[in-house]
ROGU-938332 format. One line per field, with one value per residue (C-alpha): residue number from 1; residue in one letter; x negated, y negated, z negated. Coordinates in steps of 0.5 Angstrom, whole numbers. Each point is the difference from the previous one (the first is absolute). Layout:
ROGU-938332
num = c(NUM_...)
residuo = c(A_...)
east = c(X_...)
north = c(Y_...)
up = c(Z_...)
***
This chain:
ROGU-938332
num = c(1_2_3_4_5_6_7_8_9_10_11_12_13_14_15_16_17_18_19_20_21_22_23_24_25_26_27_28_29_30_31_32_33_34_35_36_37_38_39_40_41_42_43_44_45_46_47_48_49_50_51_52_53_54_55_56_57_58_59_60_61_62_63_64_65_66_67_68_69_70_71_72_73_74_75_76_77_78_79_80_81_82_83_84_85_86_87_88_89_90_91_92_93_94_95_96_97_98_99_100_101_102_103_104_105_106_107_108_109_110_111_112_113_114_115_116_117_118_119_120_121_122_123_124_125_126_127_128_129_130_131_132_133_134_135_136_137_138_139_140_141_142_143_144_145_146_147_148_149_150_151_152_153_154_155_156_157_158_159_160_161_162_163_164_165_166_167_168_169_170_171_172_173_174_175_176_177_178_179_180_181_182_183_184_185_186_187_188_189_190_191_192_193_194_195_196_197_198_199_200_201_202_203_204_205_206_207_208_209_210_211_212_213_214_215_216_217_218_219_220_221_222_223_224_225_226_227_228_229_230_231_232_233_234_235_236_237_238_239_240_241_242_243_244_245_246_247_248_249_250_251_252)
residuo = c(X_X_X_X_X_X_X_X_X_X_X_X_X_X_X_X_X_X_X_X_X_X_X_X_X_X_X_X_X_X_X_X_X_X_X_X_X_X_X_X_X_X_X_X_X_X_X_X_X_X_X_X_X_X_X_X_X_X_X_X_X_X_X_X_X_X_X_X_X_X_X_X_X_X_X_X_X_X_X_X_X_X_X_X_X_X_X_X_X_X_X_X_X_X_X_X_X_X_X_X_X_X_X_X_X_X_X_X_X_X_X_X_X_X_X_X_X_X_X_X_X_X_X_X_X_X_X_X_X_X_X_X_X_X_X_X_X_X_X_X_X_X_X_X_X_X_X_X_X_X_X_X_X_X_X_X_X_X_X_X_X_X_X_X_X_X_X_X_X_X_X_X_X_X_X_X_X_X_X_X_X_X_X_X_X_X_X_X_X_X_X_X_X_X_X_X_X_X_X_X_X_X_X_X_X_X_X_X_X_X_X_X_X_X_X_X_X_X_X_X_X_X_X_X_X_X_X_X_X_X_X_X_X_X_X_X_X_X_X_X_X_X_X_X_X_X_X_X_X_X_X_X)
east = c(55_0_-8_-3_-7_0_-6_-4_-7_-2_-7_2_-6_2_4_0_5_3_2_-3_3_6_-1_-3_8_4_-4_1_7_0_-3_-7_-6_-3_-9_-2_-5_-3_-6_-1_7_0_5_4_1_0_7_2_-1_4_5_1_1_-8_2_-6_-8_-4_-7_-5_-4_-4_1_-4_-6_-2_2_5_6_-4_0_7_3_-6_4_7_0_-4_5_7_-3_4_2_6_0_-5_2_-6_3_-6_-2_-4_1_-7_0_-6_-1_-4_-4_-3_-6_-2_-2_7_4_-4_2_7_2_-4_3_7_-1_-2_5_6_-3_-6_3_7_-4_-4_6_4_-7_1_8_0_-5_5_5_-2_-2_7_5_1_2_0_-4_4_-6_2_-1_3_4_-7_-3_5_0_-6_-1_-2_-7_-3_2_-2_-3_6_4_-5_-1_8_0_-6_5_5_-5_-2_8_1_-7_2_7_-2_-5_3_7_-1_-2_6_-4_3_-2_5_-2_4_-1_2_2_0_2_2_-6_-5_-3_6_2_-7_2_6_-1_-6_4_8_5_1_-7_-2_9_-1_-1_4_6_4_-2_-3_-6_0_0_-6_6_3_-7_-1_7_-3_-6_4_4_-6_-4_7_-2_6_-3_-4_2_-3_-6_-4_5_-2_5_1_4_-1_7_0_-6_-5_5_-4)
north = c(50_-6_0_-7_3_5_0_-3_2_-2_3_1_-1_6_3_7_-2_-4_-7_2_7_-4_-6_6_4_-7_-2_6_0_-7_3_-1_3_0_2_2_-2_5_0_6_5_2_5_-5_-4_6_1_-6_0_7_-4_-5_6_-2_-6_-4_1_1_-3_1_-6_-2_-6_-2_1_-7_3_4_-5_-1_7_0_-4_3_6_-2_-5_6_6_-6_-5_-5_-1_-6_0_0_2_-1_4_4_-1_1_-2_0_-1_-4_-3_-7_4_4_0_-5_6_2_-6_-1_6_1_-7_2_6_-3_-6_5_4_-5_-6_1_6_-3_-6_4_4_-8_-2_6_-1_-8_1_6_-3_-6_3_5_-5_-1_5_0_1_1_0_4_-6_1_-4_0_-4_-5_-1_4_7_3_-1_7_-1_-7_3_2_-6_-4_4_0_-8_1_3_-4_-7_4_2_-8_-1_4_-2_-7_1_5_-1_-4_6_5_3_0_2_1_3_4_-1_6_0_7_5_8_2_6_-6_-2_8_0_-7_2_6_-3_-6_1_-3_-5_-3_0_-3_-5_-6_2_-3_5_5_5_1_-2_7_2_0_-8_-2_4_-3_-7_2_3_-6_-5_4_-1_-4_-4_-3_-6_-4_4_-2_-2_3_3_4_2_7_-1_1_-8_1_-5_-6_-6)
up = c(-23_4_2_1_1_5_5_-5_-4_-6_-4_-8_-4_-7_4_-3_-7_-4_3_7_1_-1_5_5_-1_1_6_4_-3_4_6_-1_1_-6_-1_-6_-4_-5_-4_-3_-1_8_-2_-4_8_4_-4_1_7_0_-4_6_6_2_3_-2_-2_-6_-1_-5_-1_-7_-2_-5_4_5_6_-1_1_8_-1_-1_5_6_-1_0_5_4_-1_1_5_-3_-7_-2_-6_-7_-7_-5_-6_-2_-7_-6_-7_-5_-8_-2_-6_-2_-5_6_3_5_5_-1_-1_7_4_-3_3_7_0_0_4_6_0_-2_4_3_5_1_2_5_4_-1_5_4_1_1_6_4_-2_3_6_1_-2_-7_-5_-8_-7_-6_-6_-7_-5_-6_-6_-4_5_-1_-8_-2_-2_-7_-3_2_7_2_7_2_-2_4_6_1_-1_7_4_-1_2_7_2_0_3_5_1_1_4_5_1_6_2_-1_-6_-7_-7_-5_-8_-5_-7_-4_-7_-3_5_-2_2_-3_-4_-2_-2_-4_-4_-2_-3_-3_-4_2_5_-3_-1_7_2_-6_4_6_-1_5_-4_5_4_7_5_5_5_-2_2_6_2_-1_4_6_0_0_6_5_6_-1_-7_1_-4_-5_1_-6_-5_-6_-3_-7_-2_-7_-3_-3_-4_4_3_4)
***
């Protein structure tokens, strides 16, 4: 395989499985060094590392808590030295109602805000500043199709964190260009992942593929080929795309 990443370093936000397992296996198969951000399956990211021959990092960072993104970045910047690349993928979806409690109603959107959006812009902070200092590099932010056309009524504060990372990537792309950094988001429809899995088997193929006129849910993989492909250093153009993976369901 051709290997347009070689010798670079990239920091993956929820690494350990689904989407970002897959986006550490593509990276590594185009030459990168992938670091592993995992939250709480330290054996879930020992074995991708293995998986990879070892030729990257695993670090464990809580990302729901105030420092931890700084914390995270400290420690991966720290153990590579030079980090060039940001993929924003970790994520969480809360279901809260309207009829609940303001106390809930209050904590599941901070919550959310602070894993989705508030952590990811955090390391966009971090990232920008080496970046800026060590030649450039690149962010991808994992955004979503339902921060695009909005999401369902149980799930607001996921749709509306999605919408956020979405703002900042073209922030960012505006604003530090000129400076060989480039932000690119992505925005996933369905995608087979154990969610995925769990829906189906709750309410059928079908329900979950009806409004996607291919038929079929993308894969963990055709997502981290396209993450793979916004990170090569050749790609500057890119900059300040968001990119619908979403199989026709949500056309802008």
């Amino acid at each position: 395989m051709n290997r347009p990443l070689q010798g670079r370093t990239v920091l993956v936000t929820g690494a350990s499985g689904g989407i970002g397992a897959a986006i550490v296996e593509r990276l590594a198969a185009e030459g990168a060094r992938p670091i592993i951000h995992y939250g709480r399956d330290e054996a879930g990211a020992r074995s991708l590392l293995a998986r990879i021959g070892g030729n990257g990092l695993a670090v464990q960072a809580d990302l729901s808590a105030p420092d931890g993104p700084f914390a995270l970045w400290r420690t991966a910047l720290e153990a590579a030295g030079r980090i060039h690349g940001l993929v924003n993928n970790a994520g969480i979806r809360t279901e809260i109602s309207v009829e609940a409690s303001p106390e809930d109603w209050k904590a599941a959107w901070q919550k959310e805000f602070q894993v989705n959006f508030f952590a990811a812009a955090d390391l966009c902070k971090e990232a920008v500043r080496h970046f800026k200092a060590e030649g450039g590099g690149r962010i991808v932010n994992m955004a979503s199709r339902a921060g695009q056309r909005g999401y369902a009524a149980d799930a607001m504060p996921y749709g509306a964190t999605k919408a956020a990372l979405v703002n900042l990537t073209k922030s960012i792309a505006r604003s530090f260009g000129a400076d060989g950094v480039t932000a690119v988001a992505i925005a996933p429809g369905w995608v087979r992942t154990d969610m995925a899995e769990a829906f189906i088997a709750a309410h059928g193929k079908q329900a979950a593929v009806a409004d996607i006129p291919v038929g079929e849910m993308a894969t963990p993989a055709e997502v981290a080929e396209l993450v793979a492909f916004a990170l090569r250093p050749t790609q500057v153009s890119l900059n300040g795309a968001t990119l619908d993976v979403n199989g026709g369901s949500h056309i802008r």
